[in-house]
mmCIF file of the C-alpha atoms, coordinates in Angstrom:
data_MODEL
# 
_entry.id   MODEL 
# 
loop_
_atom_site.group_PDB 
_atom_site.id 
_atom_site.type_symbol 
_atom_site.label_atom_id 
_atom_site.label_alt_id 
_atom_site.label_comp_id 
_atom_site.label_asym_id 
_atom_site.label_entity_id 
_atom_site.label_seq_id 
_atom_site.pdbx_PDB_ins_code 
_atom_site.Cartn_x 
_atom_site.Cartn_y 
_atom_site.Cartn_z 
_atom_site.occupancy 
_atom_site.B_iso_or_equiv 
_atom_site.pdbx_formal_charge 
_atom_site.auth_seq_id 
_atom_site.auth_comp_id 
_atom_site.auth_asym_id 
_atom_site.auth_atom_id 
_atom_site.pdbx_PDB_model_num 
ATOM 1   C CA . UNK A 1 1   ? -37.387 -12.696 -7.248  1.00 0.00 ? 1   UNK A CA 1 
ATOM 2   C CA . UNK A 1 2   ? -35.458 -9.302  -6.316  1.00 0.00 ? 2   UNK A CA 1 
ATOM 3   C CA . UNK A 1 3   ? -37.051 -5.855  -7.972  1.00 0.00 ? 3   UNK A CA 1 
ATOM 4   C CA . UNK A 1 4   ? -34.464 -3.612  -10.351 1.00 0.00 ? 4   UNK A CA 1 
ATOM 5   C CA . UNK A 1 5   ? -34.414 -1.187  -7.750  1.00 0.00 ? 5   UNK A CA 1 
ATOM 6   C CA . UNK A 1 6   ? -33.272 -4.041  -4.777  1.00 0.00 ? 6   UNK A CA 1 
ATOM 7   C CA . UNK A 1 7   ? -31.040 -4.803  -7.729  1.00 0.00 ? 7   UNK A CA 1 
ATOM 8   C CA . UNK A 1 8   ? -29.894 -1.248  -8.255  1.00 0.00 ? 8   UNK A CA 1 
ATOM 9   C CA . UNK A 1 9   ? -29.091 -0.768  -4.697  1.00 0.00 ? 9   UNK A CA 1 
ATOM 10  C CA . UNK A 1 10  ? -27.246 -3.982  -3.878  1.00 0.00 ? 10  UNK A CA 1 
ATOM 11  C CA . UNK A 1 11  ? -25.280 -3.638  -6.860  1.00 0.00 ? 11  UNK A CA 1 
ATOM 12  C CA . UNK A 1 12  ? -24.195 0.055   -6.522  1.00 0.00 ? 12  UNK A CA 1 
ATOM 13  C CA . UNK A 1 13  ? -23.376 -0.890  -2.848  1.00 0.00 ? 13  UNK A CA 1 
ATOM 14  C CA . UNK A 1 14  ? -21.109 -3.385  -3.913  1.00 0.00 ? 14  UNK A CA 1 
ATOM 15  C CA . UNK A 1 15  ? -19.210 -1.092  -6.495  1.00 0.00 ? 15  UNK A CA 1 
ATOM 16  C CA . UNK A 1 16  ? -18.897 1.744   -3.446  1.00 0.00 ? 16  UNK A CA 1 
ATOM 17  C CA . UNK A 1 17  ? -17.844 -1.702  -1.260  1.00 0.00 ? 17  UNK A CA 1 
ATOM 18  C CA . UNK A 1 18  ? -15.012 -2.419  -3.996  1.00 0.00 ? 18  UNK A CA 1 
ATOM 19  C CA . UNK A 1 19  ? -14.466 1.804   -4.339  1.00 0.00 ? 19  UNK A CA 1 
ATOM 20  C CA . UNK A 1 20  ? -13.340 2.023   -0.161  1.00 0.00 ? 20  UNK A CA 1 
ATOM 21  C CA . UNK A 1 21  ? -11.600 -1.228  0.005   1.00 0.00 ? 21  UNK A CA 1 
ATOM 22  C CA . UNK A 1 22  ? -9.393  -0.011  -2.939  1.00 0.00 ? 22  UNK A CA 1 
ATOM 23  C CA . UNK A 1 23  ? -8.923  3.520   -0.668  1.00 0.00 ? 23  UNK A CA 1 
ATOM 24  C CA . UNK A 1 24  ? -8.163  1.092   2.150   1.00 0.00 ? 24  UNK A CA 1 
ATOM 25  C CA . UNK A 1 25  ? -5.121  -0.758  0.195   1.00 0.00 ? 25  UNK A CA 1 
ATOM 26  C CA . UNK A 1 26  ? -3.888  2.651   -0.776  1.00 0.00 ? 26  UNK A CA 1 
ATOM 27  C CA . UNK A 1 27  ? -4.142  4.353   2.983   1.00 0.00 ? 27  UNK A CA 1 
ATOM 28  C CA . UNK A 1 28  ? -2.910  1.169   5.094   1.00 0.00 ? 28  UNK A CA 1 
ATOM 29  C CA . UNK A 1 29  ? 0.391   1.804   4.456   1.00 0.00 ? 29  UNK A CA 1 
ATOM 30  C CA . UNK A 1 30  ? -0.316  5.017   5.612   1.00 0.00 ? 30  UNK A CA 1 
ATOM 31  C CA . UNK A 1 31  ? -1.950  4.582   8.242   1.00 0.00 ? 31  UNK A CA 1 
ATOM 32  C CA . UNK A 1 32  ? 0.152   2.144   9.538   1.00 0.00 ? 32  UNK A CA 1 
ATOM 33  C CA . UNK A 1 33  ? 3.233   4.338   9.119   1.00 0.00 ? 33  UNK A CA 1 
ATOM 34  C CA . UNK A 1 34  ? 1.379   7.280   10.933  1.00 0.00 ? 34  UNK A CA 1 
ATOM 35  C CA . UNK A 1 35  ? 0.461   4.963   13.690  1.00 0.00 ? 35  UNK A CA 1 
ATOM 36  C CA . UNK A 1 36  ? 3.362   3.398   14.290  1.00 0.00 ? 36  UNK A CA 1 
ATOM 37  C CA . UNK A 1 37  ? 6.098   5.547   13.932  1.00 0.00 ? 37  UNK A CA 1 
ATOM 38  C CA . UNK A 1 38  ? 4.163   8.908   13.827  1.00 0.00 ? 38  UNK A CA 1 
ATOM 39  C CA . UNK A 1 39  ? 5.480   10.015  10.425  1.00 0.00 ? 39  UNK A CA 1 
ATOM 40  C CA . UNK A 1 40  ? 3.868   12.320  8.253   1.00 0.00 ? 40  UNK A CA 1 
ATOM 41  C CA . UNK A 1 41  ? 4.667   10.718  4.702   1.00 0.00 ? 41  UNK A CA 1 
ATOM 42  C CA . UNK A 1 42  ? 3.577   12.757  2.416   1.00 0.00 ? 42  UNK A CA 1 
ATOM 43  C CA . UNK A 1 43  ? 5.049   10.667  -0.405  1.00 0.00 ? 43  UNK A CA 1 
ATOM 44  C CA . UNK A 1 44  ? 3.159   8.444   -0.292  1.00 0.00 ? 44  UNK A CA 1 
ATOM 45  C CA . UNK A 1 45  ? 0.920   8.679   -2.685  1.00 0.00 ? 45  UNK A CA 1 
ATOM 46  C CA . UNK A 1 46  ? 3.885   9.226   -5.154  1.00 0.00 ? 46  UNK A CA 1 
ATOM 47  C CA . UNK A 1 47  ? 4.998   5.548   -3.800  1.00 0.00 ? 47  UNK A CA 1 
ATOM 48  C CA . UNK A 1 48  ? 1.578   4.642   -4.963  1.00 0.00 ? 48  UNK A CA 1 
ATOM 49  C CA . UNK A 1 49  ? 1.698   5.878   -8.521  1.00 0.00 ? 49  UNK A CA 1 
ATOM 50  C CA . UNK A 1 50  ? 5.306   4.645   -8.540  1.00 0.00 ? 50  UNK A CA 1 
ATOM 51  C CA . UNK A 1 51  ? 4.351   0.954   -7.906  1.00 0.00 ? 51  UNK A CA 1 
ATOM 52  C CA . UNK A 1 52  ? 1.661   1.508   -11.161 1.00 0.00 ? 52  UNK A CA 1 
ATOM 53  C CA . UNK A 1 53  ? 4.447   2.576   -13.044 1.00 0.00 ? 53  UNK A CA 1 
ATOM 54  C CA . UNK A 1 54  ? 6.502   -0.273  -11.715 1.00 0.00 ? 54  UNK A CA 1 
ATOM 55  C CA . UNK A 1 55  ? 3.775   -2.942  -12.225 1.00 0.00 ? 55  UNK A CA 1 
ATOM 56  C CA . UNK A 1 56  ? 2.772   -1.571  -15.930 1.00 0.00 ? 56  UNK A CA 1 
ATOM 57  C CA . UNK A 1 57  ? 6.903   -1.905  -16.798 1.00 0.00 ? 57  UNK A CA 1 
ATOM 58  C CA . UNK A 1 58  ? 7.099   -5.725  -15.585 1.00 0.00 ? 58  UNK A CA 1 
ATOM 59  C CA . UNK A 1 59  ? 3.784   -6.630  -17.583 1.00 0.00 ? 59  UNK A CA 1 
ATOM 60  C CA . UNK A 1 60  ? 5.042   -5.038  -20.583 1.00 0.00 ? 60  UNK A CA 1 
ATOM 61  C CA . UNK A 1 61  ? 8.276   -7.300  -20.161 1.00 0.00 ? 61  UNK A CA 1 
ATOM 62  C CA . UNK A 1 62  ? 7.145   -10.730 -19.312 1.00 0.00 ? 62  UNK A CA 1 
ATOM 63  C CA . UNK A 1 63  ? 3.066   -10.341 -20.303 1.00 0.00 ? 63  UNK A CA 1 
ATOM 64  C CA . UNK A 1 64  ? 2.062   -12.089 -16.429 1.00 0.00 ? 64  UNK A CA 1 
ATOM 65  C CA . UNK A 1 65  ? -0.386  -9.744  -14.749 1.00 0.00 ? 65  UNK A CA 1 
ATOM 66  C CA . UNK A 1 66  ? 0.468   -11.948 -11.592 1.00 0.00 ? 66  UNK A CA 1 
ATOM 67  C CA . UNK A 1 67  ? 4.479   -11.535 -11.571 1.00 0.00 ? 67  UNK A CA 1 
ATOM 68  C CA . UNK A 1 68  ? 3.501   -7.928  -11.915 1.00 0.00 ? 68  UNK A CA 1 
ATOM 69  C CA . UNK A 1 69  ? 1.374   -8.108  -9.113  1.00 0.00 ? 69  UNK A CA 1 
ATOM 70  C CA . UNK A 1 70  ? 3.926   -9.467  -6.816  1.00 0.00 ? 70  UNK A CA 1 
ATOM 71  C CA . UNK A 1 71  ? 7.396   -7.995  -7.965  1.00 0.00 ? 71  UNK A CA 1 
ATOM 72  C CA . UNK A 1 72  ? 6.005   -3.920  -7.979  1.00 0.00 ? 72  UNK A CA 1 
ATOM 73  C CA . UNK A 1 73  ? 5.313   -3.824  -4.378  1.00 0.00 ? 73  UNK A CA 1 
ATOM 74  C CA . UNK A 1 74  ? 8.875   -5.694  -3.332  1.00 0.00 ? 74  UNK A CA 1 
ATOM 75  C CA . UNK A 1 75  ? 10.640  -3.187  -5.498  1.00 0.00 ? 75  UNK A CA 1 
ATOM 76  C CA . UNK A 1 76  ? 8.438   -0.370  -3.801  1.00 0.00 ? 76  UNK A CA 1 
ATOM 77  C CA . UNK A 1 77  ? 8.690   -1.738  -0.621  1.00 0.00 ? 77  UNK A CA 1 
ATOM 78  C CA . UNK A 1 78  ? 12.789  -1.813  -1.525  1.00 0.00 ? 78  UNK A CA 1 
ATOM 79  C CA . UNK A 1 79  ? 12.784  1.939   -2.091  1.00 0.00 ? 79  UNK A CA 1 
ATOM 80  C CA . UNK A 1 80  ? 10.944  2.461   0.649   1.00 0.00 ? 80  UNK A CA 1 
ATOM 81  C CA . UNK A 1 81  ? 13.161  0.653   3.246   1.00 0.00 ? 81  UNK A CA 1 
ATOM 82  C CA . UNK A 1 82  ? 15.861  2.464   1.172   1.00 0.00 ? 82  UNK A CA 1 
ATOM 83  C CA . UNK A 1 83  ? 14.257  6.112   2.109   1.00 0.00 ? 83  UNK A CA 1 
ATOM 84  C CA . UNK A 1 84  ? 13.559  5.075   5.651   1.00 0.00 ? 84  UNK A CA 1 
ATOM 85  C CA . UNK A 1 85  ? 17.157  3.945   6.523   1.00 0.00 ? 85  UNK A CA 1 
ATOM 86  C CA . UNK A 1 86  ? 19.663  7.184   4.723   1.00 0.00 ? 86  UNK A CA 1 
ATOM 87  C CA . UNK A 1 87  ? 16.835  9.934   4.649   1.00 0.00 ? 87  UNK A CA 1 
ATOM 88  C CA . UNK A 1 88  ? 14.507  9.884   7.340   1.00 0.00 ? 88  UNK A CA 1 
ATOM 89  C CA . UNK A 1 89  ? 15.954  8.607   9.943   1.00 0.00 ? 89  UNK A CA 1 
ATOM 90  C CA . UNK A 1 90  ? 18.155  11.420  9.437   1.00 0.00 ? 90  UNK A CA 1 
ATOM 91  C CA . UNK A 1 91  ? 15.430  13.724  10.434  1.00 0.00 ? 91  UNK A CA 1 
ATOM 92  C CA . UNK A 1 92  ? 12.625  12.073  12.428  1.00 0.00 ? 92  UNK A CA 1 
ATOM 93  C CA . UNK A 1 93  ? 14.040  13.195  15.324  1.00 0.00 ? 93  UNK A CA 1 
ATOM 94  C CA . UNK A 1 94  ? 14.264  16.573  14.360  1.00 0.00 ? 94  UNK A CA 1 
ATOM 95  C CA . UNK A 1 95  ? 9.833   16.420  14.234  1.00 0.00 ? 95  UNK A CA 1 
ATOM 96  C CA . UNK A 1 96  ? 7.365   16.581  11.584  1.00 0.00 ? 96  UNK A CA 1 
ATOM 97  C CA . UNK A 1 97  ? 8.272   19.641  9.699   1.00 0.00 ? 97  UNK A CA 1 
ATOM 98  C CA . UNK A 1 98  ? 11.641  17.863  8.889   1.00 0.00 ? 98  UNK A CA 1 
ATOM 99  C CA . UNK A 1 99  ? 9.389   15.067  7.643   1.00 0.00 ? 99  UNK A CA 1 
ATOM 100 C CA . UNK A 1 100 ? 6.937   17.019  5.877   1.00 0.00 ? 100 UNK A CA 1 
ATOM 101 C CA . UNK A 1 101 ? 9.772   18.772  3.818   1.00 0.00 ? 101 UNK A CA 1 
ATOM 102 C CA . UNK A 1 102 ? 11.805  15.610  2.990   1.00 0.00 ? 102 UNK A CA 1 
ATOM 103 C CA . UNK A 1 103 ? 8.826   13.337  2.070   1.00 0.00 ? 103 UNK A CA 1 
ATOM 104 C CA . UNK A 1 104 ? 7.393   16.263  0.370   1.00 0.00 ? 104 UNK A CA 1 
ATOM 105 C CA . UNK A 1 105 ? 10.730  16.994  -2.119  1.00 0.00 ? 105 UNK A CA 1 
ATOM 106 C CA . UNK A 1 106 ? 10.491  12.993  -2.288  1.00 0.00 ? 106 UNK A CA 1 
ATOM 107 C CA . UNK A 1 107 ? 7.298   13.225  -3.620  1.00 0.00 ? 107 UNK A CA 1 
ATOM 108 C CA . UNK A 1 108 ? 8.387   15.904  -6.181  1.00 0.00 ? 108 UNK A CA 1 
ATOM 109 C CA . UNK A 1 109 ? 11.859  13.876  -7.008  1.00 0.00 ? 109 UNK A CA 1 
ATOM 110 C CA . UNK A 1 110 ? 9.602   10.781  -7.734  1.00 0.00 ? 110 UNK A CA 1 
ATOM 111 C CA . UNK A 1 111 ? 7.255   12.992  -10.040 1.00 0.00 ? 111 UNK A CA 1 
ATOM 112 C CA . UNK A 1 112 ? 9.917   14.396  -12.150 1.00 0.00 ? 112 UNK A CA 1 
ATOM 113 C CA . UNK A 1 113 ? 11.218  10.840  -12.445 1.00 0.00 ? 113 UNK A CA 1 
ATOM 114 C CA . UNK A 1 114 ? 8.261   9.012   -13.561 1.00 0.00 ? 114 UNK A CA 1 
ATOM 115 C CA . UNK A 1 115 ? 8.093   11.700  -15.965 1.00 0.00 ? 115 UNK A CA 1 
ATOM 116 C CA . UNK A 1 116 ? 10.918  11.221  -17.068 1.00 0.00 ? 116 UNK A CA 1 
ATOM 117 C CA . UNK A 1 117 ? 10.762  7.522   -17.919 1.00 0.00 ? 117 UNK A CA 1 
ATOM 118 C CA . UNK A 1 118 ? 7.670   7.016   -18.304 1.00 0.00 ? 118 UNK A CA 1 
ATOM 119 C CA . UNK A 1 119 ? 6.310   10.208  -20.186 1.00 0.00 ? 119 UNK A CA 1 
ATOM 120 C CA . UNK A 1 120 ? 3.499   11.708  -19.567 1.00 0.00 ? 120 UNK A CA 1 
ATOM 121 C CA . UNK A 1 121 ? 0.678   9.725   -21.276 1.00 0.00 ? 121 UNK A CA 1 
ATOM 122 C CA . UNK A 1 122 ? -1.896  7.875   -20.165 1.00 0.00 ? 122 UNK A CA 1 
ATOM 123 C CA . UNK A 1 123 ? -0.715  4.045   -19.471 1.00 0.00 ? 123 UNK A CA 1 
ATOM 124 C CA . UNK A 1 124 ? -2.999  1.218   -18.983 1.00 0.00 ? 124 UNK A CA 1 
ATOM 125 C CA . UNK A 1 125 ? -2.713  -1.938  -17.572 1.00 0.00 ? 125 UNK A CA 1 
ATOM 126 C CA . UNK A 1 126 ? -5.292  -4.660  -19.342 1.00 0.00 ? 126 UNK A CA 1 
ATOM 127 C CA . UNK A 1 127 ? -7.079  -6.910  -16.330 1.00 0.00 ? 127 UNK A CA 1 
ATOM 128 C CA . UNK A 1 128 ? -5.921  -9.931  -17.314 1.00 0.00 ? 128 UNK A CA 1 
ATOM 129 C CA . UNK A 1 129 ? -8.531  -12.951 -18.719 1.00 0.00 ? 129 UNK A CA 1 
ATOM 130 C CA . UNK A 1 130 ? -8.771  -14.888 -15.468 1.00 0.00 ? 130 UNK A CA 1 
ATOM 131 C CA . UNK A 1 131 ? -9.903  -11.689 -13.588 1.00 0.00 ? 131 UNK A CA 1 
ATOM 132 C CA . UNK A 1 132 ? -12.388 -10.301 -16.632 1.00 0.00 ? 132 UNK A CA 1 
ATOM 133 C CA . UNK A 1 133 ? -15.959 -10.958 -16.944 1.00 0.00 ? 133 UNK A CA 1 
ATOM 134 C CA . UNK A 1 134 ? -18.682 -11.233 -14.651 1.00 0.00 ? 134 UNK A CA 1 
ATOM 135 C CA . UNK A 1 135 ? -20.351 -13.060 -11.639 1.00 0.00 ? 135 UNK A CA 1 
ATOM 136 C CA . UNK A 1 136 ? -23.556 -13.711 -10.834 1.00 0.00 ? 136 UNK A CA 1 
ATOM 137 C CA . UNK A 1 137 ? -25.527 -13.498 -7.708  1.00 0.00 ? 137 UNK A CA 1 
ATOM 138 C CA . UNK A 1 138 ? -28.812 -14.713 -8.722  1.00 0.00 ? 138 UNK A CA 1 
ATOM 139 C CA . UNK A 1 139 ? -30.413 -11.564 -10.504 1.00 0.00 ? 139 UNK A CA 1 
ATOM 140 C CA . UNK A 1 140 ? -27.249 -9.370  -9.348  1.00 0.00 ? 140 UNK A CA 1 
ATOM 141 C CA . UNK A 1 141 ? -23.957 -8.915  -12.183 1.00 0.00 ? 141 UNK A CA 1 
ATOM 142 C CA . UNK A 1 142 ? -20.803 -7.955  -10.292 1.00 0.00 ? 142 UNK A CA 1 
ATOM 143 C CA . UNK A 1 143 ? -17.339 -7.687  -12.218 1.00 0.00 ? 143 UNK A CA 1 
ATOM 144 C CA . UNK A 1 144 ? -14.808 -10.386 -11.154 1.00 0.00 ? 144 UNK A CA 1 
ATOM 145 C CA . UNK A 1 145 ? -12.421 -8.215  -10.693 1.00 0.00 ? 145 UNK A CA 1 
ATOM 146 C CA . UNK A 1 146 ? -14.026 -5.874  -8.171  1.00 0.00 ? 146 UNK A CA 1 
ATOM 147 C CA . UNK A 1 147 ? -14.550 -8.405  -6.306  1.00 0.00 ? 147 UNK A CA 1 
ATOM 148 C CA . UNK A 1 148 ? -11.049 -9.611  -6.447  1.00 0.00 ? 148 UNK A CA 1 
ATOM 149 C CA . UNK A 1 149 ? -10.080 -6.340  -4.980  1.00 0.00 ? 149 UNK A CA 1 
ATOM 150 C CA . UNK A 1 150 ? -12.764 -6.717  -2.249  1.00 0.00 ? 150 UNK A CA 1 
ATOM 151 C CA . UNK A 1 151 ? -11.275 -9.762  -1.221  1.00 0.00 ? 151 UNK A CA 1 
ATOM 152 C CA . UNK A 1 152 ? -7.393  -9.082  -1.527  1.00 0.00 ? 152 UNK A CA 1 
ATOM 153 C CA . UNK A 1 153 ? -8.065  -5.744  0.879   1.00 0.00 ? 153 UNK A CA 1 
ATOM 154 C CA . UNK A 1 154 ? -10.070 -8.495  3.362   1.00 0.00 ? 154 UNK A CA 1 
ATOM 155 C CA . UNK A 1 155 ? -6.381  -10.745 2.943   1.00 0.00 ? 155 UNK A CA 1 
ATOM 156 C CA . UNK A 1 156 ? -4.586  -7.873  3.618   1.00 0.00 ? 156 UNK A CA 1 
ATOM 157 C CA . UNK A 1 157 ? -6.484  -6.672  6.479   1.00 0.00 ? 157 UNK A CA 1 
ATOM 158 C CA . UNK A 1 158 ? -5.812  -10.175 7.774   1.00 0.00 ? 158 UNK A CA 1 
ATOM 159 C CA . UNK A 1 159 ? -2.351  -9.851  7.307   1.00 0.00 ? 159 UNK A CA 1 
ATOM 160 C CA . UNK A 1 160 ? -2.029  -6.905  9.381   1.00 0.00 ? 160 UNK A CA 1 
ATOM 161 C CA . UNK A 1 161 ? -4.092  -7.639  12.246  1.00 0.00 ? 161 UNK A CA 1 
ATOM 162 C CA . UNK A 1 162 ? -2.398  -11.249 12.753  1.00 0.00 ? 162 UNK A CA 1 
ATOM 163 C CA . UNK A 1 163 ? 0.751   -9.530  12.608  1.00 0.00 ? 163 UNK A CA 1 
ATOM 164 C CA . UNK A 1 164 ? 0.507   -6.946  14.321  1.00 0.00 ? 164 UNK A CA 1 
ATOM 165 C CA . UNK A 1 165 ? -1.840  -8.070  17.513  1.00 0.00 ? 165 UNK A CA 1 
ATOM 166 C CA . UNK A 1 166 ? -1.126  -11.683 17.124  1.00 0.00 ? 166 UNK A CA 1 
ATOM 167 C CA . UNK A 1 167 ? 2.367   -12.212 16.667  1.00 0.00 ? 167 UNK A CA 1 
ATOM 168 C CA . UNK A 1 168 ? 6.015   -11.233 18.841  1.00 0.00 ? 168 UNK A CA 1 
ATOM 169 C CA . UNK A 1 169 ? 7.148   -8.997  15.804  1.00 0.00 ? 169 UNK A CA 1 
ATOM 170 C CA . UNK A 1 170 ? 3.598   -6.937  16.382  1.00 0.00 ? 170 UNK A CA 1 
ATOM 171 C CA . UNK A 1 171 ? 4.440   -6.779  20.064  1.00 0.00 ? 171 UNK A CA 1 
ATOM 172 C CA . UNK A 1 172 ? 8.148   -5.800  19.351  1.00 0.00 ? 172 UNK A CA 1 
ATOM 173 C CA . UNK A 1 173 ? 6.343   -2.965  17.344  1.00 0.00 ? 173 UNK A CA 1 
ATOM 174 C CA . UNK A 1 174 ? 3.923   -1.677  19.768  1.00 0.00 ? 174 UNK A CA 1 
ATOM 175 C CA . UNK A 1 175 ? 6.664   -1.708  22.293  1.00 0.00 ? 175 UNK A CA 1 
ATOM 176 C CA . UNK A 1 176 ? 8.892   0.082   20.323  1.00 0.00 ? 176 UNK A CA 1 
ATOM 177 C CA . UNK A 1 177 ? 6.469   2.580   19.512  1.00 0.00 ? 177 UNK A CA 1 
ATOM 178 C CA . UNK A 1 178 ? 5.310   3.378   23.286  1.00 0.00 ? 178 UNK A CA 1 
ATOM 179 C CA . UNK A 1 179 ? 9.190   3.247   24.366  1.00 0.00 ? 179 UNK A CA 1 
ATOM 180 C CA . UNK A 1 180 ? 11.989  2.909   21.715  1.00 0.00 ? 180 UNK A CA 1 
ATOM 181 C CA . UNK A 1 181 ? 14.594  3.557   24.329  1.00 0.00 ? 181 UNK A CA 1 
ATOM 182 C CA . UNK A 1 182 ? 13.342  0.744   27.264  1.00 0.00 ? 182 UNK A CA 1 
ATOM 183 C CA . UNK A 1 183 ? 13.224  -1.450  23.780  1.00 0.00 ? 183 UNK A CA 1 
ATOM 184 C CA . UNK A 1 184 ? 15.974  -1.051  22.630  1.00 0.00 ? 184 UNK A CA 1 
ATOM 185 C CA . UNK A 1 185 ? 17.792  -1.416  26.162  1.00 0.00 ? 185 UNK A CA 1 
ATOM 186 C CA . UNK A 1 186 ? 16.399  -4.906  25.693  1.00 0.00 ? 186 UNK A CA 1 
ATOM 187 C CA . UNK A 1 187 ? 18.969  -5.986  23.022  1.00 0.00 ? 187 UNK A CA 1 
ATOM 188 C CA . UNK A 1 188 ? 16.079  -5.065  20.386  1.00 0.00 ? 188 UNK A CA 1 
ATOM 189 C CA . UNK A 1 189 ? 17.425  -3.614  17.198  1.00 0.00 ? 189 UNK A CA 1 
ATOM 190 C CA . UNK A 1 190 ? 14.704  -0.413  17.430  1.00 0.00 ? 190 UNK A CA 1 
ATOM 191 C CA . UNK A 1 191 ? 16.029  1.152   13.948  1.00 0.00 ? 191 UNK A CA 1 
ATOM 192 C CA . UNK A 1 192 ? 15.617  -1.892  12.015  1.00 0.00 ? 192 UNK A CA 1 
ATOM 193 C CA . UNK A 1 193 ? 12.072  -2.277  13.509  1.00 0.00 ? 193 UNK A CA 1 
ATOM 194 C CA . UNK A 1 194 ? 11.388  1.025   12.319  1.00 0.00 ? 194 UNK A CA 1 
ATOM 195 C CA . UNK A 1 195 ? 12.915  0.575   8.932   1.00 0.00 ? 195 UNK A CA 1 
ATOM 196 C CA . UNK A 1 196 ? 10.514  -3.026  8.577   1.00 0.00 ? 196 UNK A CA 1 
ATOM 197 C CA . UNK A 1 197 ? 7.551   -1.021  9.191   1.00 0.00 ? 197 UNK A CA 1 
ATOM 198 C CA . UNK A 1 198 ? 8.173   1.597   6.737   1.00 0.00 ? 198 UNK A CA 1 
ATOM 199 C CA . UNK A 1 199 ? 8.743   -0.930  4.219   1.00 0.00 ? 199 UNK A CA 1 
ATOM 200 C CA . UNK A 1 200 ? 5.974   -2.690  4.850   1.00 0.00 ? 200 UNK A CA 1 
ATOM 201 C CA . UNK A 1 201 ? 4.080   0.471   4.663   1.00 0.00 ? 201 UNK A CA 1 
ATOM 202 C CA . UNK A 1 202 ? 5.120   1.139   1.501   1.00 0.00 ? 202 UNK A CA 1 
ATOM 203 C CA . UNK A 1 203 ? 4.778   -1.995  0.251   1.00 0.00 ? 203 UNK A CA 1 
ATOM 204 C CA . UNK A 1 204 ? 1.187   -1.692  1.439   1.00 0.00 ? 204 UNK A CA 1 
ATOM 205 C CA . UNK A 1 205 ? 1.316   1.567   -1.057  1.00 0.00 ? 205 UNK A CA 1 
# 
């Protein structure tokens, strides 16, 4: 039989466990668009609140937490691949203060648009029935949908490492990354490469 305090402490480790895997969905996509392609994408965290809005705007339609779930990131993602391919490819080879001042007036165009449609009060997004309530672990109480989040992050972790280390599009990525123009000598399409992973990073947003 655990003590309160071993109680205390395994519980509050789990809720700072659930705390940094949520940070971890949220900076993957950055991450993995700084990593990759070495831009500084300072919008986003504006993708990030965009998606919200997105996801809270498809619940309040159809009522399915789960459609939400899926069809915010794709139309994120969308926008994203959108960005990459007419606005900064037109200035990622001009270095990262041409970044820094597009993604940033991105940022502030996606502000003043969520603003716009969505006002400026408080919006919230009910965890649906399935995901409420809590589980036990013996004497410990966690809330099912923590944990979901702990676990999505660990799928989505997954994702990324078998794609990108285990699989010939991660490869095609890498190379492009150390040598775009050897790549792209090799019949690879390097701009559509770059214009995947920027998607993908946003969809990670």
């Amino acid at each position: 039989m655990m003590s309160p305090v071993v109680v205390m402490y395994i519980t509050q480790g789990l809720h700072g466990l659930a705390y940094g895997m949520l940070l971890f969905l949220v900076a993957s996509g950055l991450t993995l668009v700084f990593g990759m392609m070495g831009i500084l994408n300072l919008a986003h965290a504006s993708l990030f609140m965009l998606s919200a809005y997105f996801c809270y705007t498809v619940l309040l339609v159809t009522g399915n937490f789960w459609m939400a779930l899926i069809i915010a990131p794709i139309v994120t993602a969308l926008l994203g691949i959108l960005v990459e391919r007419f606005l900064l490819r037109r200035v990622h080879l001009q270095g990262h203060i041409g970044e820094l001042l597009l993604t940033m007036g991105i940022m502030l165009v996606i502000l003043e648009t969520v603003k716009s449609f969505w006002g400026r009060e408080v919006l919230v997004i009910s965890i649906p029935p399935s995901l409420s309530g809590l589980v036990y672990f013996g004497a410990i109480r966690f809330p099912l949908y923590r944990l979901f989040i702990i676990l999505l992050s660990l799928v989505v972790l997954g994702i990324m490492i078998l794609v990108l280390f285990k699989t010939r599009l991660g490869k095609v990525v890498q190379a492009t990354v150390s040598n775009a123009s050897m790549v792209s000598a090799l019949g690879i399409n390097t701009p559509l490469v770059f214009m995947l992973v920027f998607g993908f990073g946003t969809w990670l947003a």
